[in-house]
C-alpha positions as CSV (number, residue, x, y, z in Angstrom):
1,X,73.4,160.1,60.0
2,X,72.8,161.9,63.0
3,X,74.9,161.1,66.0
4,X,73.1,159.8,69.1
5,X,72.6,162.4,72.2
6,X,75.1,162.1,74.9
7,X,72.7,164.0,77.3
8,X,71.6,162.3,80.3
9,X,68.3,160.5,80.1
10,X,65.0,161.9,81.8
11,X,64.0,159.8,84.4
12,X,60.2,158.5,82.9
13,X,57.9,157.4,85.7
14,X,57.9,153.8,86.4
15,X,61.1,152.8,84.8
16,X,64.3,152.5,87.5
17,X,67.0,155.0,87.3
18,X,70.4,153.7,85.2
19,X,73.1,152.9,86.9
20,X,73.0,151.7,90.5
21,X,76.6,151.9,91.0
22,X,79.1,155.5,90.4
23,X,82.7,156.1,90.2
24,X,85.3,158.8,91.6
25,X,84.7,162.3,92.1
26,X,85.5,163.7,94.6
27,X,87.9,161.9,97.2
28,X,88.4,158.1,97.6
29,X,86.8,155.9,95.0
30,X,84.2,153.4,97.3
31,X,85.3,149.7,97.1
32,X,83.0,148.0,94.4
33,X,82.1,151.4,92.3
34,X,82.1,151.1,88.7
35,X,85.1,153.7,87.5
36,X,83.1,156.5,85.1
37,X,79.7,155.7,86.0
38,X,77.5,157.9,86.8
39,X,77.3,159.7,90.4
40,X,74.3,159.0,92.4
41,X,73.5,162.2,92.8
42,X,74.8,165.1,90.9
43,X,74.3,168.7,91.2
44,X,75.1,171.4,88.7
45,X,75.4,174.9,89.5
46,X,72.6,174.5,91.1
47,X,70.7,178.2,93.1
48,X,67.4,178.0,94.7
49,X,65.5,181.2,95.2
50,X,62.5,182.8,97.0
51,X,60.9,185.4,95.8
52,X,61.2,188.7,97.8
53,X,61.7,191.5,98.1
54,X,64.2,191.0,98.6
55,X,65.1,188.1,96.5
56,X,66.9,185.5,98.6
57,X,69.1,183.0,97.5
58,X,69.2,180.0,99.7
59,X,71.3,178.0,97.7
60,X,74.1,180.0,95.2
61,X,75.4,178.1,92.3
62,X,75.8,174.5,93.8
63,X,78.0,172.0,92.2
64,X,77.9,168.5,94.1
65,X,78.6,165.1,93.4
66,X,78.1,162.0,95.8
67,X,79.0,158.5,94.5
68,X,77.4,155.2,95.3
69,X,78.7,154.1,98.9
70,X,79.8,157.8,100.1
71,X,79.2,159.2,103.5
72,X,79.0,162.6,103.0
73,X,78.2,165.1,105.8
74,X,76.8,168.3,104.7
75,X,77.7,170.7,108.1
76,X,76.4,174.4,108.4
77,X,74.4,176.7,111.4
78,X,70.8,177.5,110.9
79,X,70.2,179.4,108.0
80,X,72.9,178.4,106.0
81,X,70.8,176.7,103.6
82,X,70.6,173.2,105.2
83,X,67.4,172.4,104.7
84,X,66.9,173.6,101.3
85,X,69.5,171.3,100.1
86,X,67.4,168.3,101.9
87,X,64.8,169.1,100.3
88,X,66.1,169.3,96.8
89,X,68.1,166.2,97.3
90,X,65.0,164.5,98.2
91,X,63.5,165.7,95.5
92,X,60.7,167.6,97.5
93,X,62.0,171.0,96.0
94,X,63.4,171.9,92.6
95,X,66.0,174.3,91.6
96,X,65.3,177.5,90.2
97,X,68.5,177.4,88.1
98,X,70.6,174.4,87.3
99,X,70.3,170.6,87.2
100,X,69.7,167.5,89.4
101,X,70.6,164.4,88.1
102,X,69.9,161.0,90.0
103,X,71.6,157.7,89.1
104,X,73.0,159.8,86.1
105,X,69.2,161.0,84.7
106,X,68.0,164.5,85.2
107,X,65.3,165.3,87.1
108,X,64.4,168.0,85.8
109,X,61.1,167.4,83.7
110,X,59.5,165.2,86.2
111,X,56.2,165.9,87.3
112,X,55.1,165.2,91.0
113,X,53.6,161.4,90.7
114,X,56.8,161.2,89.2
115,X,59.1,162.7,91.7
116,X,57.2,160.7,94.6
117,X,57.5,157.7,93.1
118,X,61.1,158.0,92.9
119,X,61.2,159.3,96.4
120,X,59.7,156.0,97.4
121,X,61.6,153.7,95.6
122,X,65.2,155.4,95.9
123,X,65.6,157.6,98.7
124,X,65.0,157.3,102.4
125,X,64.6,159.8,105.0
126,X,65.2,160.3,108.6
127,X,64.3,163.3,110.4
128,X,65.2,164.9,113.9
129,X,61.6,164.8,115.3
130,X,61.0,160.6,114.3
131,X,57.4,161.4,112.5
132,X,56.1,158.1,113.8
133,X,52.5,157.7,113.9
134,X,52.2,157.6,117.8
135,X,49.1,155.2,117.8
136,X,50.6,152.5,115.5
137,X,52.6,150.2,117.2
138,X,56.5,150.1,115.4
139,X,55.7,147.2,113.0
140,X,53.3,149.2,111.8
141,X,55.0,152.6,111.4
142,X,57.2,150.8,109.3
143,X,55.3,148.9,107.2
144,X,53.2,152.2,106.2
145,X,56.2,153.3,104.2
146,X,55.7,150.1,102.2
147,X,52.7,151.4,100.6
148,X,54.4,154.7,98.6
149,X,57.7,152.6,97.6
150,X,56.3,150.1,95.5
151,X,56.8,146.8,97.6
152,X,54.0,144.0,97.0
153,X,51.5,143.5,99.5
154,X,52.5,139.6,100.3
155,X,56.3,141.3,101.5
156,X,55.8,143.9,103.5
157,X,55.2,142.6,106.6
158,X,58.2,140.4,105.9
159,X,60.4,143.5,105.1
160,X,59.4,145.1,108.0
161,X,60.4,143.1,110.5
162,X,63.5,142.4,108.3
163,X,64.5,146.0,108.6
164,X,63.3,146.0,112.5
165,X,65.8,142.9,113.2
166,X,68.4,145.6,111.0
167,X,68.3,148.0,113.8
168,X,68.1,145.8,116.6
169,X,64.3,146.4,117.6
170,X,62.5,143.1,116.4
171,X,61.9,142.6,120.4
172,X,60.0,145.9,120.1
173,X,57.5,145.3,117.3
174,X,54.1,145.6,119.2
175,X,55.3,148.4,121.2
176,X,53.8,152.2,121.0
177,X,56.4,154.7,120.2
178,X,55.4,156.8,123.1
179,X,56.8,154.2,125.2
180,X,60.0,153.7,123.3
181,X,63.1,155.5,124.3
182,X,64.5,158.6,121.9
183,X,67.0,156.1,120.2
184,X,64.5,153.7,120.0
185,X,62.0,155.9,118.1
186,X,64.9,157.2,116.0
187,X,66.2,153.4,115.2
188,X,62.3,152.7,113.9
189,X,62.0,155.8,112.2
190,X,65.4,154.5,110.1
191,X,63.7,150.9,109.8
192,X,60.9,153.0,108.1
193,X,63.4,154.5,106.0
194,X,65.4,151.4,104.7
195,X,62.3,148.6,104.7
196,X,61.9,149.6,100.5
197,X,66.3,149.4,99.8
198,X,66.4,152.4,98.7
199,X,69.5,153.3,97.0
200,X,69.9,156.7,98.9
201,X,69.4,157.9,102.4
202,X,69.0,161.2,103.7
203,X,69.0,162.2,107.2
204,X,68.5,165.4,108.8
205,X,69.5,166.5,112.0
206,X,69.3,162.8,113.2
207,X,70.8,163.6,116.4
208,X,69.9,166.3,117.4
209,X,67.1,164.8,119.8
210,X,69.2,162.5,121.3
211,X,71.6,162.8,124.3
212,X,75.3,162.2,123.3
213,X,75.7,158.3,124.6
214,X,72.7,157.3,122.3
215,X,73.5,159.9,119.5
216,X,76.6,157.6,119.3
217,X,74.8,154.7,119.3
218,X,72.7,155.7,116.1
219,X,75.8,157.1,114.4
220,X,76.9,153.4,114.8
221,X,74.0,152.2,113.0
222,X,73.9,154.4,110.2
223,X,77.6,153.4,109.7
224,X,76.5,149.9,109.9
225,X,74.2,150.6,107.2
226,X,76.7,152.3,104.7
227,X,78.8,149.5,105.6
228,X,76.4,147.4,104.0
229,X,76.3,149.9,100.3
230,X,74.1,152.1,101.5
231,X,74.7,155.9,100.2
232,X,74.4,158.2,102.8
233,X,74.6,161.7,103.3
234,X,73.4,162.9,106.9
235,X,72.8,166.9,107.1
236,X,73.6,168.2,110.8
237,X,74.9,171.4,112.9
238,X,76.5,168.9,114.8
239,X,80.7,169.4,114.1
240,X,81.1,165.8,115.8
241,X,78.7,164.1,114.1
242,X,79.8,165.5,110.6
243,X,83.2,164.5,111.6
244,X,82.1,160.7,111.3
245,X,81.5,160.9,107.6
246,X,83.9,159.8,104.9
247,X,83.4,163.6,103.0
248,X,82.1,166.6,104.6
249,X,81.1,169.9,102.7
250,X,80.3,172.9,104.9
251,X,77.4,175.2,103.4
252,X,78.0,178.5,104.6
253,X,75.2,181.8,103.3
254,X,74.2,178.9,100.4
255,X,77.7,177.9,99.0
256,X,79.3,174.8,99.4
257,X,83.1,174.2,100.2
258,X,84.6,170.7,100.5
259,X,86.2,170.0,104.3
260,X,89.4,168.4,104.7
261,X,89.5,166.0,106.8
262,X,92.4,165.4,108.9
263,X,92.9,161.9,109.2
């Protein structure tokens, strides 16, 4: 008889990743984790390349693991290879050596209807610039990212102002974002990215439009939000701002070290 694979499963297009919840590795296990399960994300010696010449290599043999619950802060200048790890994590990029594994199943075979469902059911985003539609008022903006993650038509309204009243802005739901305040457009552009519950969140540089008193204030909220389950790994130049997180790893010319955090 032939003994079963112990590979991890590829992740087929419609069906939800296994394993919501992960265990240790590195640093403190999160309260509630499953001890041995699977990692929500997992990286294995993982480079991403360009194609020259010169070759570059933005990324240089990456290993990685976050667990459900972690607040991880990946911390490096520009052009350290910051960005290219967003983008791989959010699955918007692919390795050119190595493996990806979400909730435990590789990524690695998916093709791109695949990959953006996926992004729409388990990952959210927030980005430095907001990327709210400017003549959509906020209930809107974040009911449009409803329509790639999956959630029926009767809900979303519901959900969005659900996530709105999650960030404090349900007295702002008619308003333009033009007229909004920078923490106000980046609070709706983080109702945008947790209407769908994704099990993931990714944000880039959230700060880094903000002045310090309201960067504060958003830090707040995103650690509301992990204090809720929510995995969350914030990318940032910002030394203050990585300091918040539970983990930080510094990415330095595309390799990763883990920071100790002195606490």
């Amino acid at each position: 008889m032939t003994a079963p694979s112990t590979s991890p499963p590829i992740l087929p297009p419609s069906v939800p990743l296994p394993g919501s919840l992960s265990g240790s590795l590195p640093g403190p296990t999160p309260a509630g984790s499953i001890p041995g399960a699977a990692p929500v994300v997992e990286l294995v010696d993982v480079t991403r390349s360009f194609p020259g010449p010169p070759e570059v290599q933005a990324l240089k043999a990456v290993n990685l693991r976050v667990n459900a619950g972690d607040y991880l802060s990946i911390v490096g200048p520009s052009g350290s290879g910051k960005s290219t790890m967003l983008n791989l994590l959010g699955l918007l990029d692919r390795p050119s050596v190595g493996e990806y594994y979400l909730d435990g199943a590789s990524t690695a075979l998916l093709d791109e209807p695949q990959r953006a469902a996926v992004r729409g059911s388990k990952i959210g985003f927030v980005f430095q610039a907001f990327h709210l539609l400017p003549h959509r008022p906020v209930l809107d903006n974040v009911m449009l990212a409803t329509l790639y993650s999956g959630v029926p038509r009767r809900e979303r309204e519901e959900r969005a102002r659900a996530a709105l009243e999650r960030v404090h802005l349900s007295h702002r739901t008619n308003f333009l974002p033009g007229i909004l305040s920078g923490g106000e457009r980046q609070r709706v552009a983080v109702a945008r990215a947790v209407v769908a519950s994704p099990e993931l969140l990714l944000a880039d540089e959230p700060t880094g439009n903000l002045d310090k008193t309201t960067s504060g204030e958003v830090m707040d909220l995103f650690e509301e939000l992990h204090a809720d389950g929510l995995t969350l790994i914030i990318i940032t130049h910002d030394l203050a701002v990585a300091d918040r997180a539970q983990r930080t790893v510094r990415i330095s010319d595309g390799r990763l070290t883990e920071v100790t955090h002195a606490r």
